[in-house]
C-alpha positions, 0 to 999 in steps of 0.5 A, spaced: 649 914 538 655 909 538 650 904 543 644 906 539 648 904 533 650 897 536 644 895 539 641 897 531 646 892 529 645 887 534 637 887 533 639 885 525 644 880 527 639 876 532 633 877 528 637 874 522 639 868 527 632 867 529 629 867 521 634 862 520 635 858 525 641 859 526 642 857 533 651 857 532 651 864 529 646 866 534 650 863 541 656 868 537 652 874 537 649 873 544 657 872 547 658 878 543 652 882 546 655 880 553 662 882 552 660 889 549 654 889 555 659 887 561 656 884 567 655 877 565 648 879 563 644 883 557 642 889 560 638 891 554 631 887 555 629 889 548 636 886 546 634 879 551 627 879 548 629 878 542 634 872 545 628 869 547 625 869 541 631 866 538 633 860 543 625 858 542 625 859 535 632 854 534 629 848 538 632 851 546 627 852 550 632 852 556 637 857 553 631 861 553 629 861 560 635 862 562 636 868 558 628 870 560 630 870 568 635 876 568 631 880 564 629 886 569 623 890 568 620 884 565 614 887 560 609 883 557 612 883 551 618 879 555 612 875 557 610 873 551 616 871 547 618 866 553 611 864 553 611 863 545 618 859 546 616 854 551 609 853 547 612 851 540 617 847 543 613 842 547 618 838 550 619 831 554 613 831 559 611 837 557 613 840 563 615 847 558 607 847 556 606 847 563 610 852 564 607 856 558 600 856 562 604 858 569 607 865 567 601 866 563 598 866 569 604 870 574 604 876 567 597 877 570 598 876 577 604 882 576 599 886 573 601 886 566 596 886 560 596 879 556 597 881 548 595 877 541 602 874 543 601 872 549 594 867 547 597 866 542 602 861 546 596 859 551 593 856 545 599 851 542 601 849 550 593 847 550 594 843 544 601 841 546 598 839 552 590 836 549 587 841 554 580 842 550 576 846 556 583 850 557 584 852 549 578 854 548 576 858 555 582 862 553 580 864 546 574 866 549 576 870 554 581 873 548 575 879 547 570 877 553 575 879 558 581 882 554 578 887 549 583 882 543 579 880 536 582 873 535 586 873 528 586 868 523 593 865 527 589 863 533 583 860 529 588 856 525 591 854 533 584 852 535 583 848 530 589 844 531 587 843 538 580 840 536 583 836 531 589 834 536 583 832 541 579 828 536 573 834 535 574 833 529 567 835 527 568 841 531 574 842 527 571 842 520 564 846 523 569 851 526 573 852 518 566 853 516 563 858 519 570 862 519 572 861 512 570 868 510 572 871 516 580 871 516 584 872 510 589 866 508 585 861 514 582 856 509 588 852 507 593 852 513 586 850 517 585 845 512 591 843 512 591 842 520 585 838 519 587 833 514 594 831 518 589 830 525 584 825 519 590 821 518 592 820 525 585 819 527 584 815 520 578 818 518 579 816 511 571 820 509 573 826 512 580 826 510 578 825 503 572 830 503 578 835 506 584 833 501 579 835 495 577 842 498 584 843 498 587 840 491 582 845 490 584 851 493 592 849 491 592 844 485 600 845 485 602 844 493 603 837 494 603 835 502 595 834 501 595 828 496 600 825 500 597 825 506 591 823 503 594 818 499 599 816 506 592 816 510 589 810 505 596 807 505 595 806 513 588 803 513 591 799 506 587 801 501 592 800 495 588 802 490 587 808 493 594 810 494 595 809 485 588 813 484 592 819 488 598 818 485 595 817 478 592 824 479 598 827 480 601 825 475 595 827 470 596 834 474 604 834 474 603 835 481 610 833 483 612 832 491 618 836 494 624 832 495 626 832 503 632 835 505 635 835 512 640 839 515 645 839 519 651 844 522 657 841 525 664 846 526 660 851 523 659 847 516 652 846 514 652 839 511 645 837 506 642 831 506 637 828 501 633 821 500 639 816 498 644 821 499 651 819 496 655 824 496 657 826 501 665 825 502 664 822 509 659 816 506 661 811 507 662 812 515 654 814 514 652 808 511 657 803 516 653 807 522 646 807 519 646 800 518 649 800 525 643 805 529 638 800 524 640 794 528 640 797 534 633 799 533 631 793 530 632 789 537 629 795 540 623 794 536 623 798 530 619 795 525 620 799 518 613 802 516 613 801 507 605 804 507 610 811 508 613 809 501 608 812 495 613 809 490 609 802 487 616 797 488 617 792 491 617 791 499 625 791 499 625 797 495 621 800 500 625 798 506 631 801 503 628 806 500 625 808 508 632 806 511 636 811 506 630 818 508 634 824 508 633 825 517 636 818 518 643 819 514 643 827 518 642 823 524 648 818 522 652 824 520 652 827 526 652 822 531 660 820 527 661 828 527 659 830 535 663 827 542 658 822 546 651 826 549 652 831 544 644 834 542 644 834 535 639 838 532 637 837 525 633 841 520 627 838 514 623 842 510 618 837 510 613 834 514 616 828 518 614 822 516 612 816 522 617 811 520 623 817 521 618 819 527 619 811 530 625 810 527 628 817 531 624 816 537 628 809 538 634 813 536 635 818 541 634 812 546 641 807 543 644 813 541 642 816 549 642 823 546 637 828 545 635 829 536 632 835 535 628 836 528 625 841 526 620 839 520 615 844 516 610 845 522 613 844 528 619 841 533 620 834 535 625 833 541 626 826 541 629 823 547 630 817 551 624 814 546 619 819 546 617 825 542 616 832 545 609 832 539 607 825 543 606 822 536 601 827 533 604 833 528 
């Protein structure tokens, strides 16, 4: 009773970790795991897959891997859940989507049957990778060869993929004829299609969809500022003041940024033009070294980002004071050389802290590891694990 007691607890704890992204209290709780275990391993699989799911959900494809190996019986669920690790997080090259269609592959050689789970994680590697004919042979064969009814969350997945490759008509054809097929699928695939219109700048159809969802969600905010972010990236100003002047008429107001990050198991948060903390100047003195250091690099602040109708300067400062930017500093003040920091941000990234971060991991030679609202960028020596598209 006791062990059914401390494998109850340990569920909650993990599980709580893994909601939080709590990745320090979640190493503490797989040392204890340990301890109380014996062996230098988990003996639980139930308790192991749950690591799995925590180390992938905190941005440690590796940590996850590595927990996966012991597990012994591996079941399909175990399968699932590294898979689903592997795929989210992309990774450097990625070897780790790579990975993900692998054990795909070595779950139905050992005889298991692949679940929802399962493709669902074959469908991010597929977008990760821009393997078109791969994604969709795989949502196919979900009911023609396994018997499984795609969910709302593999047609949004399949959307990504078209988007991510281009297809974008095929996107916005697919949105159509699934929209009144699965609950709360229209505005997340929207939502998708418009972030591909942006990165492809197909300003008619990024237009046609941003009104679709002002529509559906007149209060949210992303969707008036990718579009007014997609006219500001092909130079249409007075489009970009239409946008803002719409917001303002419909007192739609965007969510401040913020950015954090843990360091001696203290959570320290970052907004725009943060100030406040008692380290600042150390911040300030290191930004402003890391912004020369990216300069030579080649790092050429991106002012279309800025919404705000002030002068270039302003922007620039504006840019150089994002609330990622100062986390970043922090932590490269806060941690010992080589040190991975890992930061998380409640919005969507924008490109000039993409390129500025790419460029960071490489002058700082440490891995950054951001996890916005939609998906992990692990930025090393130059390059973005989401390969520029998010």
């Amino acid at each position: 009773m006791a062990q059914r007691l401390d494998r109850d607890k340990f569920a909650k704890l993990v599980r709580a970790c893994s909601d939080a992204k709590d990745l320090a209290r979640g190493k503490r709780v797989h040392a204890h795991i340990l301890d109380s275990g014996g062996g230098g391993v988990v003996q639980d699989s139930f308790l192991a897959n749950l690591l799995v799911q925590m180390y992938g959900k905190c941005g440690c494809p590796d940590d996850a891997q590595r927990v996966f190996e012991e597990i012994n019986p591996k079941n399909a669920y175990s399968w699932s859940c590294m898979m689903t690790a592997l795929a989210s997080n992309g990774y450097l090259e990625h070897l780790l989507c790579r990975n993900a269609l692998e054990s795909f592959h070595a779950m139905l050689v050992e005889g298991l049957r692949p679940n929802s789970i399962s493709f669902m994680s074959i469908l991010v590697a597929s977008s990760h990778l821009g393997l078109l004919d791969t994604g969709v042979q795989y949502f196919q064969s979900m009911s023609s060869d396994h018997g499984l009814q795609p969910s709302s969350d593999h047609y949004q997945s399949v959307v990504s993929l078209l988007g991510r490759t281009g297809e974008l008509d095929a996107a916005e054809e697919l949105i159509d004829f699934q929209a009144a097929g699965c609950s709360g699928f229209l505005e997340v695939a929207l939502g998708s299609l418009l972030g591909a219109c942006k990165t492809y700048r197909d300003v008619e159809r990024g237009a046609r969809v941003a009104h679709r969802l002002f529509e559906l969600e007149p209060r949210n905010a992303s969707p008036y500022v990718l579009l007014a972010s997609l006219y500001a990236s092909l130079g249409m100003e007075s489009d970009v003041q239409a946008v803002r002047r719409l917001m303002k008429d419909r007192n739609v107001v965007k969510q401040p940024g913020i950015s954090l990050i843990e360091i001696d198991r203290k959570l320290h948060k970052f907004t725009v033009g943060d100030t406040s903390h008692v380290r600042n100047q150390e911040i300030r003195r290191e930004l402003g070294r890391l912004h020369e250091l990216v300069v030579k690099q080649g790092y050429v602040p991106d002012t279309r980002e800025v919404l705000h109708d002030v002068c270039e300067e302003q922007k620039r400062r504006l840019l150089l004071n994002h609330s990622e930017k100062l986390a970043i500093a922090f932590g490269v003040i806060s941690t010992a050389p080589g040190t991975t920091i890992r930061i998380l941000k409640n919005l969507r990234v924008c490109s000039d802290c993409h390129a500025a971060a790419k460029l960071m991991s490489k002058v700082t030679r440490r891995k950054i590891v951001v996890r916005d609202c939609h998906r992990f960028h692990h930025f090393e020596e130059g390059k973005c694990s989401c390969r520029d598209f998010w």
